[in-house]
C-alpha positions in Angstrom: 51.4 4.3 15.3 49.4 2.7 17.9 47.6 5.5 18.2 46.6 5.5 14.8 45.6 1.8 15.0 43.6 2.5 18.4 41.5 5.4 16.6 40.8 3.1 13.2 39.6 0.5 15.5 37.3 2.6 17.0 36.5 3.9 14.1 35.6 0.3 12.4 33.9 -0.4 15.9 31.6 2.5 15.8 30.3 2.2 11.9 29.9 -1.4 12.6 27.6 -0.7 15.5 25.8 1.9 13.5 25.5 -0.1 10.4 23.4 -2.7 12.7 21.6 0.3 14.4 19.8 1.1 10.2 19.4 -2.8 9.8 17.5 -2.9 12.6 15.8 0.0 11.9 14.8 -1.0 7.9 14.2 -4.8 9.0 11.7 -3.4 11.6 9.7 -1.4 9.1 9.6 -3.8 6.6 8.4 -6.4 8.8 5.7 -3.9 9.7 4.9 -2.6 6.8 4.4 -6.8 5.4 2.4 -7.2 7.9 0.2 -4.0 6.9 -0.3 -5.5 3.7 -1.2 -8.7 5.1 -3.8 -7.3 7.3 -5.3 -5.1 4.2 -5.5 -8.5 2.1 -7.3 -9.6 5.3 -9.8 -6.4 5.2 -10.6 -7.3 1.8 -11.3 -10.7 1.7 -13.4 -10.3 5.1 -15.4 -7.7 3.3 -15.9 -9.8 -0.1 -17.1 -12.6 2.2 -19.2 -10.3 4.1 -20.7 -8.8 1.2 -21.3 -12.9 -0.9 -23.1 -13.9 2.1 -25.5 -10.8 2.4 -25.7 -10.9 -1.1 -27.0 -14.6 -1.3 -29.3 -14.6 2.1 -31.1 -10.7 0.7 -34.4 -10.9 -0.9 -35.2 -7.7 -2.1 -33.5 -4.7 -3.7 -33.4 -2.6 -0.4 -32.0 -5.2 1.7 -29.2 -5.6 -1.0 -28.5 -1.9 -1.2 -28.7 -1.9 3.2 -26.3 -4.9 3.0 -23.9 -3.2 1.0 -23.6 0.0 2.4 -23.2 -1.5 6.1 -20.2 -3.7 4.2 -18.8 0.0 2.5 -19.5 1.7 5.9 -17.3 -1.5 8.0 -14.5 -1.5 4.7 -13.9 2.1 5.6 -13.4 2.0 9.4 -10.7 -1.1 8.8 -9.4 0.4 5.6 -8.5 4.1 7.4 -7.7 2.4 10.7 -5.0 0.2 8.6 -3.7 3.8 6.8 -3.6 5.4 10.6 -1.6 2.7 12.1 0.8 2.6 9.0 1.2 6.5 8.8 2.2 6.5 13.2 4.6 3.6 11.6 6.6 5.4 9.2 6.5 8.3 11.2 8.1 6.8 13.9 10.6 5.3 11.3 11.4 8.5 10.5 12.3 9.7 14.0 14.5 6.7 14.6 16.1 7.4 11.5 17.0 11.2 11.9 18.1 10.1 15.9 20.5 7.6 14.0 21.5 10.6 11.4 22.3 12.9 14.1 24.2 10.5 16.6 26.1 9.3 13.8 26.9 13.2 12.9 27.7 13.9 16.7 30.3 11.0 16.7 31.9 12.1 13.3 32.2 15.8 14.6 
């Protein structure tokens, strides 16, 4: 019998453990993955500004369409750079989460 005890306790120990291993895990990426989002609100409103001020200071069509195609050209590197960052994120999630899948297996086997 207190063997049987022993081995549930062990048992309870081990899933507790593990259970705080995925919160970790999800509470890291969603703090991440907030502050993505946050970032790409930045991007946009730093590009709207960007693009009111040439817009007000430009004189002439050309200088408009110069203005806005440096603000496009600027949107894009932050925009994909934001994407890149977020993609290495989740993929890193992912390996984190099959490392917990498998030593989880390992200490049910």
């Amino acid at each position: 019998m207190q063997n049987y005890l022993k081995q549930w306790s062990d048992y309870s120990q081990n899933a507790i453990v593990a259970t705080q291993k995925w919160v970790n895990i999800n509470t890291d990426m969603i703090v991440n993955l907030t502050q993505q989002q946050v970032d790409m609100v930045g991007i946009y409103v730093a590009t709207g500004n960007q693009q009111m001020q040439a817009l007000s200071q430009a004189k002439r069509l050309p200088e408009i369409m110069a203005a806005q195609s440096q603000g496009v050209e600027e949107f894009n590197k932050k925009f994909f750079n934001n994407i890149r960052v977020t993609v290495e994120m989740l993929t890193d999630v992912k390996t984190q989460l099959t490392g917990w899948v498998q030593d989880n297996f390992q200490q049910v086997i």
